[in-house]
N, C-alpha and C positions, 0 to 999 in steps of 0.2 A: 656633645656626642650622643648619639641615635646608639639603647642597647635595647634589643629584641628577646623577650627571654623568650618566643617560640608562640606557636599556636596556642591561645587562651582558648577560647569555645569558639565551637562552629554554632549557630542560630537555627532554630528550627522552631517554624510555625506549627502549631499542631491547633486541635479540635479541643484538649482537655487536655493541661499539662499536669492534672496529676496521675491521671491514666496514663499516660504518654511517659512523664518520671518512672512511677512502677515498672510498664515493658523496658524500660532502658536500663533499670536498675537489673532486673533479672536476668535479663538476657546479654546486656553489653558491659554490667558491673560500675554503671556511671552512681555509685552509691553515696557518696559524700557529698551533701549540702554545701556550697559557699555563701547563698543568698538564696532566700523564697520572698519575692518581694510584690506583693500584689500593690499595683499606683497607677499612674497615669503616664504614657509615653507623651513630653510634652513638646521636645526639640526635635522630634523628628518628621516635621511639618510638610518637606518636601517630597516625603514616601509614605504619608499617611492621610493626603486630600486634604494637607494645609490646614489642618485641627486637629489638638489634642486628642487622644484615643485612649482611654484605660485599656490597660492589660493585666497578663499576671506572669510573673518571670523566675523562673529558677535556675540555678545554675549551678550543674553536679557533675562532678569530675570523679574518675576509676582512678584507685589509689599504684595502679601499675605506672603511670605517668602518660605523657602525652593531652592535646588538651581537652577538654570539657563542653558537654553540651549545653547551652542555651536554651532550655524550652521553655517556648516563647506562646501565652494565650489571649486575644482579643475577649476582652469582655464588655466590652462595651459595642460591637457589632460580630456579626458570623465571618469566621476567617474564610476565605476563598480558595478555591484550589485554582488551577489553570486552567484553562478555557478548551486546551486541546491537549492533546498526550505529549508527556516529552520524551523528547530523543537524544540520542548521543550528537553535540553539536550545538545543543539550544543553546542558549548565552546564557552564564550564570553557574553557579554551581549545582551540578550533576549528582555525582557523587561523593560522598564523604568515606574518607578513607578511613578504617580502625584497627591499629595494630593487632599483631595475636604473634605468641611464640612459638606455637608449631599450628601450621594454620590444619594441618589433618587433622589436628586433634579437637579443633574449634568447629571446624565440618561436620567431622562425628559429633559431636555435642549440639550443634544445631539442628542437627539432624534427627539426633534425638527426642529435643526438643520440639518438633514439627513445624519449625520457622520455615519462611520461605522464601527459599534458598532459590537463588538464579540461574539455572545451566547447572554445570558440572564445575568441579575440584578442575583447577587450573593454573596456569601461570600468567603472566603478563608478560609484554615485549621484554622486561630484562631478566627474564626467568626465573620472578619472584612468584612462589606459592602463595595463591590467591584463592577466592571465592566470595561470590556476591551473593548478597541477602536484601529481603526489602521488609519494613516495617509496618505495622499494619493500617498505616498510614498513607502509602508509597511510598516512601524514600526508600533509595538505593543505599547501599555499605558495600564498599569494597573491604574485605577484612586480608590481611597481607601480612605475611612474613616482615617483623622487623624483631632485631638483635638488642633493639632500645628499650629498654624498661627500667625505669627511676627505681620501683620496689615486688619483690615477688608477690602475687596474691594466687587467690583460687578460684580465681575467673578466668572464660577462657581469652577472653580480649583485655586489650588494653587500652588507653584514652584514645583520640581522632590524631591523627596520623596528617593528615590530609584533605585533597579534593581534586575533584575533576569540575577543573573548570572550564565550560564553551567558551572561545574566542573565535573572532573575523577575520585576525590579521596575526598571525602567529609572530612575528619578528616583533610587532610595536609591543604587545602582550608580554613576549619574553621580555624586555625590555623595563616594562613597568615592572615584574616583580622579580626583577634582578637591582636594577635600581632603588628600587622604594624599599623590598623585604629580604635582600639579600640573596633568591634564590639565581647564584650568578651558574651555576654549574648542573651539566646537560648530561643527565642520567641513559636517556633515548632519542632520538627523535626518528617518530617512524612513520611511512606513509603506507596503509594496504587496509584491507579489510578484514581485522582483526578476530582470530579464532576467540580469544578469552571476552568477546564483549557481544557473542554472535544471538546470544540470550536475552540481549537487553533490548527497549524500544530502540528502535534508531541502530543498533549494534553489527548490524550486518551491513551498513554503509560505508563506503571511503572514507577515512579520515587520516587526518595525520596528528599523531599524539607526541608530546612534547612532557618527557618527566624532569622535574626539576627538583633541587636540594641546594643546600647551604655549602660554600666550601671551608667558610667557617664553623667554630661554635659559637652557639646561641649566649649569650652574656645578659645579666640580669639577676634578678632576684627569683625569679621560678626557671630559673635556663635548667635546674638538671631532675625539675618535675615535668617540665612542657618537652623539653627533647627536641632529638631533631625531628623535622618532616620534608614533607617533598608537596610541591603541586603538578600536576597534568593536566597540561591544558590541551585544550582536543578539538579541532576544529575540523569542521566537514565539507567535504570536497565536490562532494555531487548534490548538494540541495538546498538553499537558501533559511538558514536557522531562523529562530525567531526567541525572544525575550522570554525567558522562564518566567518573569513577572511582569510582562505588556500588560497591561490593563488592571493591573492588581496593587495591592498597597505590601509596604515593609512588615512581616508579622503575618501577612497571611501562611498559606500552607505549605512547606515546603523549606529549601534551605535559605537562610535571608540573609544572609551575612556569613565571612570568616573573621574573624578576629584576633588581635596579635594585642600580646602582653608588650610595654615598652616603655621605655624612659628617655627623656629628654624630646618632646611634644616641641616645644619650640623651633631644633633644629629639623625634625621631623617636616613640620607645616612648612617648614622652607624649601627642603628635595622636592616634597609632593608639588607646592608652589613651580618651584626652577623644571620640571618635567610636564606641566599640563594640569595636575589633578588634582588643585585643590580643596581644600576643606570641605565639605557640601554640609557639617555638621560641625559643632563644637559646641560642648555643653557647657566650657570655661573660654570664652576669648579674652578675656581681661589676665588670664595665665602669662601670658607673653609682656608684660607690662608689670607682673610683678605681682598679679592677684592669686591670693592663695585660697580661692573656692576649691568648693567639692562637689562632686553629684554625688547625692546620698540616694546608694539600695537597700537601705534595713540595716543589712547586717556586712556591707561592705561600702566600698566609697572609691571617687576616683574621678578622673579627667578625660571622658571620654570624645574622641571627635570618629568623623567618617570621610572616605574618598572612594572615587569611585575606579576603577580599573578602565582600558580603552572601550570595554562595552557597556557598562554602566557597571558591574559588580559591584555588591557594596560590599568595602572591608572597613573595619572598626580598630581603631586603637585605644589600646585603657593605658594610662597611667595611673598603675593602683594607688592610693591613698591610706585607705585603711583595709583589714585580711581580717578576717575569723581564724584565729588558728584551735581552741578551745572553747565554743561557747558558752559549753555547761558552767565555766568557772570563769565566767566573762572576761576570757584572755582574747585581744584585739592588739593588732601589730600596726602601730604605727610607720607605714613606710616610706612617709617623708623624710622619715629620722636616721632610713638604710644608706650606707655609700652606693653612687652610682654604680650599679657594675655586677656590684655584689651579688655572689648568690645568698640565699637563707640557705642553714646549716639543712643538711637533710633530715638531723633529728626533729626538728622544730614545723618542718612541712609533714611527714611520718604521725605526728603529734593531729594533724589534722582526720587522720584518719577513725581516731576517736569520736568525730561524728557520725561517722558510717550511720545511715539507716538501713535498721534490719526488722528484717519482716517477721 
């Protein structure tokens, strides 16, 4: 049995991932360390011109729940941006969604703050309070009303939510991530040229956007710190999109990956398999046979593979292995040793928040 505990981190290539941690710490409250792990990217040969790349990787998560960013820095060459500006429609992920509880009150605070905010205080097609901001990177945030929150903090957001994702072919797209990720259930689907996106590159074009959720719950061992979330997939009507990463490697600038927290990789490799899209990555294939490796990041561990969605997206799944839940008192949670299914007590993830870095 395939259990999904929800979005783990979205990936983001950046210039200088600890400048880049710092802005995300402040502003989006991604404050907790799971892994700072400076190595070499060695298995991901087919997104990296087929040779090893060092990089340097940290992975920090906002103790409100939802999942965790990735930031992600080439050190062994200059990461790239895109060759041309993107638009709503490019293939790939667009935008990353980041929860907030009253998104007026996250507007005024970034507002505040002198971040740069996109257009105007808004809603979206199912009249969820929204507003977009970009990093001083470009990446885009949709920040958005949701009701989900693992634990209170005093940040005005909460972990990633989401994504907008560009697709070609809306029907096969819905399709893979109703079947692969469970997202079987149709929040909108709308075709016009959308007031809440008329600020963005590309946002004043036709499209038809497609919001999706779970109509289950998420089950796992982080299902009630990761939550639920949604994707939109967004595809464009009047202009022929193009690859947010044509000509570019995995790690460069931009979002490079979603990722899903998950258990049971074997029968997983098999949906992906039986539908079209399998494995393009696997750091353990002797798993399935009965090998009990690990990819070791520092200070966490785990089974990592990748597939790609009908345009190429890459999404990543982890089977964690081993968790930092305390590191000062070298407490590490073995989760091979968890029943399938299970979640961790919410004290014992809460506990993690004891890493918090503070400035």
């Amino acid at each position: 049995m395939v259990n999904i505990s929800g979005i783990q981190q979205i990936g983001i290539g950046i210039p200088d991932v600890y400048e880049a941690w710092k802005w995300y710490r402040d502003h989006f409250g991604f404050d907790v360390p799971v892994f700072d792990d400076p190595g070499t990217a060695a298995l991901m040969l087919p997104y990296t011109g087929g040779k090893p790349q060092k990089r340097h990787a940290v992975l920090a998560i906002n103790m409100g729940g939802g999942g965790g960013f990735e930031i992600w820095q080439y050190t062994s060459r200059t990461p790239q941006p895109a060759g041309f500006d993107i638009r709503a429609g490019d293939l790939g992920i667009y935008i990353t969604k980041i929860k907030t509880a009253d998104a007026q009150k996250a507007w005024n605070a970034f507002k505040e703050k002198g971040i740069a905010l996109q257009g105007e205080f808004t809603k979206d097609p199912g009249g969820s309070n929204c507003f977009y901001v970009k990093d001083p990177y470009g990446n885009l945030f949709q920040v958005i009303e949701s009701g989900a929150f693992f634990s209170k903090t005093n940040q005005a957001t909460g972990g990633a939510y989401g994504a907008f994702i560009g697709v070609t072919d809306m029907d096969k797209s819905i399709q893979f991530y109703s079947k692969v990720l469970g997202y079987d259930r149709i929040l909108y689907d709308q075709t016009s040229v959308f007031e809440d996106l008329k600020a963005l590159p590309g946002g004043n074009g036709k499209l038809r956007r497609v919001l999706l959720t779970h109509s289950q719950p998420r089950t796992g061992p982080f299902c009630r710190m990761l939550g639920e979330s949604t994707l939109e997939l967004i595809q464009s009507l009047d202009r022929v999109p193009r690859k947010i990463y044509e000509n570019r490697y995995w790690g460069d600038l931009g979002f490079i990956h979603l990722c899903y927290d998950v258990q049971g990789m074997k029968e997983l490799k098999q949906v992906c398999e039986e539908l079209g899209h399998p494995f393009t990555v696997d750091s353990n294939p002797g798993a399935y046979e009965g090998s009990t490796g690990t990819f070791d990041m520092g200070e966490a561990a785990g089974h990592f593979t990748y597939t790609e969605d009908p345009d190429g997206t890459l999404i990543e799944f982890v089977e964690t292995h081993k968790l930092p839940i305390l590191k000062k008192l070298g407490w590490f949670m073995d989760m091979k040793k968890r029943t399938p299914g299970k979640p961790l007590p919410n004290w014992m993830i809460k506990t993690m928040g004891l890493n918090r870095v503070k400035e």
